[in-house]
N, CA, C and O atoms as a GROMACS GRO file, in nm:
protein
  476
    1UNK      N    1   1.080  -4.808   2.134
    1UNK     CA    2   0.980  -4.792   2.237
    1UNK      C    3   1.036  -4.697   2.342
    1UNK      O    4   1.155  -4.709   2.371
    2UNK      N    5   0.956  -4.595   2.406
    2UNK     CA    6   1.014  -4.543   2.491
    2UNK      C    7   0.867  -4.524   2.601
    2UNK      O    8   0.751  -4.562   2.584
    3UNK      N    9   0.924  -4.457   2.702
    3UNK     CA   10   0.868  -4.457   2.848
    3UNK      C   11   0.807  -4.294   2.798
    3UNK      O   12   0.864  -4.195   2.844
    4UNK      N   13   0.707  -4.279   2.716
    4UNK     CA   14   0.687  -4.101   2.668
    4UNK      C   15   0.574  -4.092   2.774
    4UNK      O   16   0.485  -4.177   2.773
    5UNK      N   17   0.575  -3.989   2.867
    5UNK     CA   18   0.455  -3.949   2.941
    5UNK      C   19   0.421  -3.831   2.867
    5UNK      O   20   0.514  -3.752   2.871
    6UNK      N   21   0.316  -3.785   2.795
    6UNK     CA   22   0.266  -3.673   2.757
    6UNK      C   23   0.088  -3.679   2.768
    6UNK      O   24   0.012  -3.775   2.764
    7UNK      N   25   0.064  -3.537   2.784
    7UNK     CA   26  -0.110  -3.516   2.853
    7UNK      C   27  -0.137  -3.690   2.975
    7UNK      O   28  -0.223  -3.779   2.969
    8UNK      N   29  -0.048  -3.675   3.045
    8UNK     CA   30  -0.119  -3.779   3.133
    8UNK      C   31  -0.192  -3.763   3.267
    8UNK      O   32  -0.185  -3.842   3.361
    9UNK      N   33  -0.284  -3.612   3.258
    9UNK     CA   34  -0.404  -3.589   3.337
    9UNK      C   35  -0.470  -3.644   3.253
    9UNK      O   36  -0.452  -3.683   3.138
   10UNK      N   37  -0.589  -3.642   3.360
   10UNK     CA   38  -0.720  -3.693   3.330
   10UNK      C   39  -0.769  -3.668   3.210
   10UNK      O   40  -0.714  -3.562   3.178
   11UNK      N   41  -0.825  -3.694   3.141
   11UNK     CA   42  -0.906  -3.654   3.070
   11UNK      C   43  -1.057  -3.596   3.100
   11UNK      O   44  -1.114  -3.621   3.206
   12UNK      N   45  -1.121  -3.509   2.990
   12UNK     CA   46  -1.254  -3.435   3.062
   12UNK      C   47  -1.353  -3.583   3.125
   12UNK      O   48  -1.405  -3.584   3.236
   13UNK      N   49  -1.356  -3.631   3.084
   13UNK     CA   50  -1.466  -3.745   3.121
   13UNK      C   51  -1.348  -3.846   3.258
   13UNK      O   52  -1.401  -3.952   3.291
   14UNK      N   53  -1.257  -3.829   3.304
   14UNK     CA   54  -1.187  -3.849   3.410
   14UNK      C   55  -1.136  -3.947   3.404
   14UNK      O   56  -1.095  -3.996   3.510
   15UNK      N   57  -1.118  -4.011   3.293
   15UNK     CA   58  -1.052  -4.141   3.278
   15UNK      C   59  -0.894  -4.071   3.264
   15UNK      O   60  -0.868  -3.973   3.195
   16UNK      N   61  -0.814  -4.134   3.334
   16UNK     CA   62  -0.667  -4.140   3.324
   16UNK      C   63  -0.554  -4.134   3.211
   16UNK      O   64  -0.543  -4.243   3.156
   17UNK      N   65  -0.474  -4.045   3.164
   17UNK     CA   66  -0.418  -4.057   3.092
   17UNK      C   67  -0.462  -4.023   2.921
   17UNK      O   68  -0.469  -4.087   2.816
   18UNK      N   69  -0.480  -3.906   2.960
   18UNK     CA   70  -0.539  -3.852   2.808
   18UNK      C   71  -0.482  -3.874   2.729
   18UNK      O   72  -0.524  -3.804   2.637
   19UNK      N   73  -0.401  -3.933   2.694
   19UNK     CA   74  -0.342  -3.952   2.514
   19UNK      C   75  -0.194  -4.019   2.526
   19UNK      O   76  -0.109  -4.024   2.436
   20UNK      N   77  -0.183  -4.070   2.662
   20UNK     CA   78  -0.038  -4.140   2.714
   20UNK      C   79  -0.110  -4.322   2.677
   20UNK      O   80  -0.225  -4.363   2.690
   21UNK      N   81   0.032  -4.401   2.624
   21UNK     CA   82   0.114  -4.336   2.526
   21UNK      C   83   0.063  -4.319   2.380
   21UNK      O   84  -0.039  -4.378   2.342
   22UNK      N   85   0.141  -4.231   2.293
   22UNK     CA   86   0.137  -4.210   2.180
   22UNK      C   87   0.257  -4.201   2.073
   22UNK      O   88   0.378  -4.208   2.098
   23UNK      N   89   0.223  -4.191   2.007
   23UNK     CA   90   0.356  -4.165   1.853
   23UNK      C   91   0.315  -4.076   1.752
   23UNK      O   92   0.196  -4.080   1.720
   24UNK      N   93   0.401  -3.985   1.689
   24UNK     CA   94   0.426  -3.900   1.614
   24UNK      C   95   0.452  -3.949   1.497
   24UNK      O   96   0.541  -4.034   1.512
   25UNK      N   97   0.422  -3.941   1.391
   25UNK     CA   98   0.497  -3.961   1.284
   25UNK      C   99   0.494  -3.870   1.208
   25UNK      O  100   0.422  -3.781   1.254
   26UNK      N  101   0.552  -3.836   1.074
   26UNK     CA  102   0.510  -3.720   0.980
   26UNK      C  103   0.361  -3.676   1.011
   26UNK      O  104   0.275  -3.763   1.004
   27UNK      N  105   0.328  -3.564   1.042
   27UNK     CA  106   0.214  -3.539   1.062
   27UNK      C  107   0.200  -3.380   1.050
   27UNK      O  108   0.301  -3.324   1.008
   28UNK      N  109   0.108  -3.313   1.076
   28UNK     CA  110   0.104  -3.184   1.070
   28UNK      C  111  -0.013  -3.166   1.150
   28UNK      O  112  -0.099  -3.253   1.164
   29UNK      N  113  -0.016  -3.013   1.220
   29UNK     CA  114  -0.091  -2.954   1.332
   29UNK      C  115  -0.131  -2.839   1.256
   29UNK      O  116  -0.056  -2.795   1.168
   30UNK      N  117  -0.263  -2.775   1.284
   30UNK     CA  118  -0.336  -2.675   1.247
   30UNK      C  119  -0.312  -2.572   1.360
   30UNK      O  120  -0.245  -2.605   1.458
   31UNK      N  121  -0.379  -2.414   1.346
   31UNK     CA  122  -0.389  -2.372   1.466
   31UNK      C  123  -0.530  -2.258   1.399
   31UNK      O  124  -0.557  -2.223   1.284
   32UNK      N  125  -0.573  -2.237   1.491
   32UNK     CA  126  -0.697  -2.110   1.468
   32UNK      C  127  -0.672  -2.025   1.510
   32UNK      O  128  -0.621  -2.038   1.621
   33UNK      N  129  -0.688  -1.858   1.451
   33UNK     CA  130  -0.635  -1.758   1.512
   33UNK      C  131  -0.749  -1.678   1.576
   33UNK      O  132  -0.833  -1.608   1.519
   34UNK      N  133  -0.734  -1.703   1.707
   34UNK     CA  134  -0.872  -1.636   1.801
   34UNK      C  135  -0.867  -1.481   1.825
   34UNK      O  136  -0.953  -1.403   1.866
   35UNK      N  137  -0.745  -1.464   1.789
   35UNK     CA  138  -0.784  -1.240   1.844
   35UNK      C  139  -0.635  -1.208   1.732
   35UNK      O  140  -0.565  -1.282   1.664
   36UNK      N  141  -0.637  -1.110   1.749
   36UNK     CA  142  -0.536  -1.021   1.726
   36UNK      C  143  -0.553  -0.952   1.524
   36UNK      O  144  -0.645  -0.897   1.462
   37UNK      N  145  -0.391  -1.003   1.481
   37UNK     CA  146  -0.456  -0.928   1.326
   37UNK      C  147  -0.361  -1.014   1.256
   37UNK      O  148  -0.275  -1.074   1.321
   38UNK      N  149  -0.371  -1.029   1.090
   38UNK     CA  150  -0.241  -1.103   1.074
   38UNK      C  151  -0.343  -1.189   0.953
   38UNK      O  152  -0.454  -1.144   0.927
   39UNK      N  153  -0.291  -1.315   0.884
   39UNK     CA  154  -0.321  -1.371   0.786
   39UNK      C  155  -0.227  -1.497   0.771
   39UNK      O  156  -0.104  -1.503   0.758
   40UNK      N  157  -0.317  -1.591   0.778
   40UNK     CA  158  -0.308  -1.735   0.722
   40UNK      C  159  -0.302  -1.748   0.625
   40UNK      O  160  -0.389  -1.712   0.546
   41UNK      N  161  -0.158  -1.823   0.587
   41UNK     CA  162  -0.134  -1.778   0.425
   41UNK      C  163  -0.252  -1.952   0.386
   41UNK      O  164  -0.305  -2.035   0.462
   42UNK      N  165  -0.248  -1.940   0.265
   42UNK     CA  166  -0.325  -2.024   0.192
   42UNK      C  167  -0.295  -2.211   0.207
   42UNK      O  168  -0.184  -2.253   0.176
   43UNK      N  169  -0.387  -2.293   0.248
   43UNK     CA  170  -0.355  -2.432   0.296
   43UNK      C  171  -0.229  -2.537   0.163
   43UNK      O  172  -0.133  -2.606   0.196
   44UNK      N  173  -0.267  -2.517   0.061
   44UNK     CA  174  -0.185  -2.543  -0.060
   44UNK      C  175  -0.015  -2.471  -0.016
   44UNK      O  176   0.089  -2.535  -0.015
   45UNK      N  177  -0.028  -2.353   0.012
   45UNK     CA  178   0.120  -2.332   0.041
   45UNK      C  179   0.175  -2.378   0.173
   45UNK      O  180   0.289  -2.424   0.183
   46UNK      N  181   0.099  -2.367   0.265
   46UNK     CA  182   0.144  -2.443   0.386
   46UNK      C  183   0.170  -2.624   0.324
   46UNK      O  184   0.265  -2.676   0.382
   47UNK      N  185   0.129  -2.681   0.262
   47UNK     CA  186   0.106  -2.772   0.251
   47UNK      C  187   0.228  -2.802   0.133
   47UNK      O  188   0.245  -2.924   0.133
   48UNK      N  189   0.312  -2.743   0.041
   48UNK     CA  190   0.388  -2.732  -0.017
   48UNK      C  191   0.526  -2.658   0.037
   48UNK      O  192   0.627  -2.666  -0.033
   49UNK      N  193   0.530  -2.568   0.190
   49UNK     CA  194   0.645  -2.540   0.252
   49UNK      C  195   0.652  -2.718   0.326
   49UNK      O  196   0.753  -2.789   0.325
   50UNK      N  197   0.569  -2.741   0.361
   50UNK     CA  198   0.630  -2.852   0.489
   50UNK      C  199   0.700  -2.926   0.359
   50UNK      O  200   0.815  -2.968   0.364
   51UNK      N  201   0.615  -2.936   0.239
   51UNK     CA  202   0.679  -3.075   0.211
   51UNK      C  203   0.790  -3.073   0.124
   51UNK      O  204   0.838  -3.171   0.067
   52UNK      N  205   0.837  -2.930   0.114
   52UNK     CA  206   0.993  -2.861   0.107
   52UNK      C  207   1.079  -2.930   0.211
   52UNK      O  208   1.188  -2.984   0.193
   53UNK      N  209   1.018  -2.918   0.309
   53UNK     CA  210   1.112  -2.893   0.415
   53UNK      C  211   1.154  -3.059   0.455
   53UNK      O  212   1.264  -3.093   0.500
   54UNK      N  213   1.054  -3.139   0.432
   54UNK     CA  214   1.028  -3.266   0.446
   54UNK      C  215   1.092  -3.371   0.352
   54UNK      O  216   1.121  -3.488   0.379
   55UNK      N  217   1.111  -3.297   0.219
   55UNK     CA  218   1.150  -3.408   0.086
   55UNK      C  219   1.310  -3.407   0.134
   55UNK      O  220   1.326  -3.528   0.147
   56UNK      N  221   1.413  -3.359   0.161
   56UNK     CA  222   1.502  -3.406   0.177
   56UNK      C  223   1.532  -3.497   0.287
   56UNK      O  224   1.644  -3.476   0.335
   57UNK      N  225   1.465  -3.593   0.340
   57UNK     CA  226   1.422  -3.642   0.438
   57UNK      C  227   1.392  -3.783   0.401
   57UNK      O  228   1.396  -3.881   0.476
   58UNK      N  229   1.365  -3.780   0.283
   58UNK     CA  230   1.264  -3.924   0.256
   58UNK      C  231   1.354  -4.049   0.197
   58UNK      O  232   1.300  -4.159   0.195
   59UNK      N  233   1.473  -4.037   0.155
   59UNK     CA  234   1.547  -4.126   0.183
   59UNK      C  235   1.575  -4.188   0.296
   59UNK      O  236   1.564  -4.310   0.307
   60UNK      N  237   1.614  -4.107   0.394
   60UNK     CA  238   1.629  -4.168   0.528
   60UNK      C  239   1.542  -4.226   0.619
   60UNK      O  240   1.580  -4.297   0.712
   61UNK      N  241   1.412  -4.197   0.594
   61UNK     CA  242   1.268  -4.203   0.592
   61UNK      C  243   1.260  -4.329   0.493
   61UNK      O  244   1.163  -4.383   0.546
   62UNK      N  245   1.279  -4.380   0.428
   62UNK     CA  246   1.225  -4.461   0.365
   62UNK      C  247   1.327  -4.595   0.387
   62UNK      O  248   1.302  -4.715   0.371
   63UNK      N  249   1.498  -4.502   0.447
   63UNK     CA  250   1.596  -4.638   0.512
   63UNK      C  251   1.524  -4.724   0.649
   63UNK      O  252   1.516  -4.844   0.676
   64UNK      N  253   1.477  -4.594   0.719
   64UNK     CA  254   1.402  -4.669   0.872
   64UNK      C  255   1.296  -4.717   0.837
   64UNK      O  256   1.263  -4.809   0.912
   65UNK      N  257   1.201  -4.692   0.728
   65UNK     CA  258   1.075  -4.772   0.718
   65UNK      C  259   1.142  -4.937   0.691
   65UNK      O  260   1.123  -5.027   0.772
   66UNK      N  261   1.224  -4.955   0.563
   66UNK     CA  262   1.288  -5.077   0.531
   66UNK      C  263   1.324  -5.150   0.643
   66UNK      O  264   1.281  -5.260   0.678
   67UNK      N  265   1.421  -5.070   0.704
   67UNK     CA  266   1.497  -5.173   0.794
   67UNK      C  267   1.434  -5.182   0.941
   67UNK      O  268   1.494  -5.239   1.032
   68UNK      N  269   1.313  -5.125   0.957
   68UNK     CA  270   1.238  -5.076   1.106
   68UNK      C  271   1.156  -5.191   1.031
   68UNK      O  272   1.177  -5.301   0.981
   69UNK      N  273   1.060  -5.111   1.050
   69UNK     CA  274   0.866  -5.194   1.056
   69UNK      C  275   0.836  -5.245   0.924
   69UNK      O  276   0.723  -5.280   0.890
   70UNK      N  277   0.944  -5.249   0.848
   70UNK     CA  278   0.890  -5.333   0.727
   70UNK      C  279   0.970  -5.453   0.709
   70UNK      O  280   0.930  -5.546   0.639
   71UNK      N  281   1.122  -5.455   0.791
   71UNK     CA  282   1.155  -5.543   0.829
   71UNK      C  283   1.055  -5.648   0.934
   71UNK      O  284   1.016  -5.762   0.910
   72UNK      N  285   1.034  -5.570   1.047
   72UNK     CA  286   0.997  -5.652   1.102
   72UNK      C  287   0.874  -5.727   1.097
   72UNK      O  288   0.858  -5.830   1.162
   73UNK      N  289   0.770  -5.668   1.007
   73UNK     CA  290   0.645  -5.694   0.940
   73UNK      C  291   0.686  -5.811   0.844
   73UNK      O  292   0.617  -5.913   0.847
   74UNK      N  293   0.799  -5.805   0.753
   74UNK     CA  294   0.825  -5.956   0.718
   74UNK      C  295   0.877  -6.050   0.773
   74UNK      O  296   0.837  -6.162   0.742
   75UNK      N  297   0.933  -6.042   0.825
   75UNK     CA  298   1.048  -6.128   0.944
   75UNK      C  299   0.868  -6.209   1.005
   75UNK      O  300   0.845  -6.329   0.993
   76UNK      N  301   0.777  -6.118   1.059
   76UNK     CA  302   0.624  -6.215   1.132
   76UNK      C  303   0.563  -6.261   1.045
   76UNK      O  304   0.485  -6.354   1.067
   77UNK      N  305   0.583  -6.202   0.906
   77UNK     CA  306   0.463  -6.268   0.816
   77UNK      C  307   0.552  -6.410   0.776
   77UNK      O  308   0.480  -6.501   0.736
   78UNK      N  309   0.650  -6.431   0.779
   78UNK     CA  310   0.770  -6.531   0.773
   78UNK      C  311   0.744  -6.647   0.841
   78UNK      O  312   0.730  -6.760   0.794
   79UNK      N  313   0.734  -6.592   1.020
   79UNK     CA  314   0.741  -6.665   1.108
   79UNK      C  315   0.596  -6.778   1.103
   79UNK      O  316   0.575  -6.900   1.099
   80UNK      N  317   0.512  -6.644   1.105
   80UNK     CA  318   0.348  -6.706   1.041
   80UNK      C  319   0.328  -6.813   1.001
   80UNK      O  320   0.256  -6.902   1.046
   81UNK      N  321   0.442  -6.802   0.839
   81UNK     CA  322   0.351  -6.903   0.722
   81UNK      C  323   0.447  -7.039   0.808
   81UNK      O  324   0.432  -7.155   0.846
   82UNK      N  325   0.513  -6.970   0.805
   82UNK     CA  326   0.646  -7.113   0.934
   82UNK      C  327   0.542  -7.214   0.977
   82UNK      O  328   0.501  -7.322   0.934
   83UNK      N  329   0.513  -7.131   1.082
   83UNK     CA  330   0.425  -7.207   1.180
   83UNK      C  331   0.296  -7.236   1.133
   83UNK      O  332   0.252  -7.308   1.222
   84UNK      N  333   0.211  -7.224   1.051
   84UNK     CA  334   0.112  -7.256   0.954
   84UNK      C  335   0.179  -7.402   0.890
   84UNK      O  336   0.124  -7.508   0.919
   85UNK      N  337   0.302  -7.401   0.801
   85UNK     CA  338   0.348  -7.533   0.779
   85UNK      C  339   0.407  -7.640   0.853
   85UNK      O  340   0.450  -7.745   0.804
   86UNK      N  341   0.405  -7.603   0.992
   86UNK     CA  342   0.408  -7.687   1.125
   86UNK      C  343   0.594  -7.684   1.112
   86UNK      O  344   0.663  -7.779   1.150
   87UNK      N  345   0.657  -7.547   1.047
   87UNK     CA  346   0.804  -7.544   1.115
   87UNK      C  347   0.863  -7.483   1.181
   87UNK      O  348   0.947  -7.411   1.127
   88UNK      N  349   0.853  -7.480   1.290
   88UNK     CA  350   0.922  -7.388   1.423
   88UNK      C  351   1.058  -7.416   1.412
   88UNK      O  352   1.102  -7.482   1.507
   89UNK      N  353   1.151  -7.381   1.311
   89UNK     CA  354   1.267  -7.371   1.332
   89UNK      C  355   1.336  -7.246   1.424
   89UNK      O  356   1.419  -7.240   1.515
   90UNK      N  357   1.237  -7.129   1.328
   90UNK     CA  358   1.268  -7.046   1.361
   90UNK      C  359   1.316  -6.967   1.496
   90UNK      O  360   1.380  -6.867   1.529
   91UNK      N  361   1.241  -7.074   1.552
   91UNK     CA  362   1.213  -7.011   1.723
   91UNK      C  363   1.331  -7.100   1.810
   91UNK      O  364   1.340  -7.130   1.929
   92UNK      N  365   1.403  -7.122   1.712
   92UNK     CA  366   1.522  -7.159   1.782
   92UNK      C  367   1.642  -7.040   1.836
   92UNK      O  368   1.717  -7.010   1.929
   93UNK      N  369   1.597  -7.006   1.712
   93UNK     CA  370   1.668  -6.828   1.700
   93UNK      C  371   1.649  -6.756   1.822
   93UNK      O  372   1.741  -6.696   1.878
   94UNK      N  373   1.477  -6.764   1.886
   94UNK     CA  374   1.439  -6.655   1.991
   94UNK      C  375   1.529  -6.654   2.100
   94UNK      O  376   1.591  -6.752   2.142
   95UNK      N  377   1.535  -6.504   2.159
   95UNK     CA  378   1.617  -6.502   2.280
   95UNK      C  379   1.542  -6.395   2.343
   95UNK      O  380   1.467  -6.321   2.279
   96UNK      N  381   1.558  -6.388   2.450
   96UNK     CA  382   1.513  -6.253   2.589
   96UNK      C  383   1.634  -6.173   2.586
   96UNK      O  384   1.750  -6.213   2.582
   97UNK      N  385   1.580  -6.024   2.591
   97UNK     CA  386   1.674  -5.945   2.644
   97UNK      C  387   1.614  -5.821   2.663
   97UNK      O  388   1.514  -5.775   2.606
   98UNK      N  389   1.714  -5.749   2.783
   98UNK     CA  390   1.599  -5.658   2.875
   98UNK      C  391   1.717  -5.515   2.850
   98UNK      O  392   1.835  -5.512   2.815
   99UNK      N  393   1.640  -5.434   2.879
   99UNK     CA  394   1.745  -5.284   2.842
   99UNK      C  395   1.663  -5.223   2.911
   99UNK      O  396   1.550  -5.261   2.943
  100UNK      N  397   1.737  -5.091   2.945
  100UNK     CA  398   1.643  -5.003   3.055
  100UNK      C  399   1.723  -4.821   2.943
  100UNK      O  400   1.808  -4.809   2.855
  101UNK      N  401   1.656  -4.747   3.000
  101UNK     CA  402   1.655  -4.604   2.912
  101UNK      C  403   1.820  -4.589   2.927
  101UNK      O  404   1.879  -4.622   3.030
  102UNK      N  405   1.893  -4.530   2.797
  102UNK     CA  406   2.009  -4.426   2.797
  102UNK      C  407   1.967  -4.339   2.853
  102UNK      O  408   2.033  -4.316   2.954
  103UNK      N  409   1.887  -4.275   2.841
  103UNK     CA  410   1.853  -4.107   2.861
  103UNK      C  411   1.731  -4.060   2.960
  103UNK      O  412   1.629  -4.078   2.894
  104UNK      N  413   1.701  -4.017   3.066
  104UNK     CA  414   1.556  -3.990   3.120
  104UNK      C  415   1.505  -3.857   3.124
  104UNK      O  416   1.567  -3.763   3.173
  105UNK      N  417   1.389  -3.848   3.070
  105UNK     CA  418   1.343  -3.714   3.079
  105UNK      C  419   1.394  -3.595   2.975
  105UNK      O  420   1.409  -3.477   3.006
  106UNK      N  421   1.418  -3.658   2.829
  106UNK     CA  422   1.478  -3.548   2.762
  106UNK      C  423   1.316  -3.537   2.684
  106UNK      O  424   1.225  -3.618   2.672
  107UNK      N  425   1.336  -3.382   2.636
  107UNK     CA  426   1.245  -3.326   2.576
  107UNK      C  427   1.230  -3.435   2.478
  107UNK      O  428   1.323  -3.508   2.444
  108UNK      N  429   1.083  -3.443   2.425
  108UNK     CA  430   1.078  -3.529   2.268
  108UNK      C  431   0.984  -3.393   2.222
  108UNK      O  432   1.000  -3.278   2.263
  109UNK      N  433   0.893  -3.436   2.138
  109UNK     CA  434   0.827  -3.360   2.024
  109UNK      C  435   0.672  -3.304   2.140
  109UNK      O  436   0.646  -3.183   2.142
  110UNK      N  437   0.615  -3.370   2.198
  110UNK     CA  438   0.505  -3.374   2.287
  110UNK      C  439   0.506  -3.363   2.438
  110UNK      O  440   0.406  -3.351   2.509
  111UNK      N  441   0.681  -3.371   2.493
  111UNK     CA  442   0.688  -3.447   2.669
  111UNK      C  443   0.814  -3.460   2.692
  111UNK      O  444   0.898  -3.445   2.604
  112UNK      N  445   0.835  -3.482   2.778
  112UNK     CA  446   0.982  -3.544   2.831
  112UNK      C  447   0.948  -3.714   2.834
  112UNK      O  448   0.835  -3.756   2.858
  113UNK      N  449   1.039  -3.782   2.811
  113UNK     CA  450   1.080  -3.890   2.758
  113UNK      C  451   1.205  -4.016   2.791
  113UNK      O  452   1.324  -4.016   2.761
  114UNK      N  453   1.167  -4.063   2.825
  114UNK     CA  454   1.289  -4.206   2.895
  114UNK      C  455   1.346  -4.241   2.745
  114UNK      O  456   1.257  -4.286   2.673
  115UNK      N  457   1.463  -4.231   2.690
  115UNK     CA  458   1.482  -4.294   2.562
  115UNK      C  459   1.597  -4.413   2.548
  115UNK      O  460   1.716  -4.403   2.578
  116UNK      N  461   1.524  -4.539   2.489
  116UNK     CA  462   1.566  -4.670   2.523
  116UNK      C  463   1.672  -4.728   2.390
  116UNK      O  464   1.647  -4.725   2.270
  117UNK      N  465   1.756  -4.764   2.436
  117UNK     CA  466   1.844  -4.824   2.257
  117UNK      C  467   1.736  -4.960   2.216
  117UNK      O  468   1.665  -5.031   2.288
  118UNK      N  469   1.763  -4.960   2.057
  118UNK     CA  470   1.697  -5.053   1.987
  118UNK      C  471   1.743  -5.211   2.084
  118UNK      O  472   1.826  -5.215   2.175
  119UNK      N  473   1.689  -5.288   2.048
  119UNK     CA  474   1.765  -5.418   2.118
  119UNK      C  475   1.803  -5.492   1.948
  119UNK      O  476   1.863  -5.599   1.939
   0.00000   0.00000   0.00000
């Protein structure tokens, strides 16, 4: 989790915080070319450089999915059926703990960024 402020003017309709917060993940951005001269190579090859560039990646990518959000997606579906069979052991385990940013204001992908260690 981090403290990411990015687009946090208004939005056109004036509600606060246009797109704060958000997350990135593998994703890809388009762009339209409004003046000048030049050529957009073909969507299939754009679409076969990224995922050049991307496949050596997917091991490590697939270590943080495991041990991130698919850990922790079982660890609740766990806790769930727990407490569905009326055993709160588990929550013996629970503890509080508070951390504040390593880092403030470093560039991320969208903004500058407060960046917090895992707990």
């Amino acid at each position: 989790m981090s403290r990411l402020r990015v687009y946090d003017w208004p939005t056109v309709d004036g509600k606060p915080g246009g797109g704060t917060p958000h997350l990135h993940l593998i994703c890809s951005e388009g762009y339209v070319v409004a003046a000048g001269r030049g050529a957009v190579p073909p969507l299939a090859e754009i679409q076969r450089a990224a995922a050049d560039l991307v496949r050596p990646l997917v091991d490590a990518g697939e270590r943080r999915l495991r041990d991130g959000a698919q850990a922790a997606t079982s660890a609740t579906a766990a806790h769930l059926a727990a407490l569905r069979d009326k055993d709160e052991r588990h929550l013996t385990e629970a503890q509080v703990a508070a951390t504040g940013p390593t880092a403030r204001g470093r560039f991320g992908m969208c903004g500058r960024l407060d960046v917090c260690p895992g707990i």
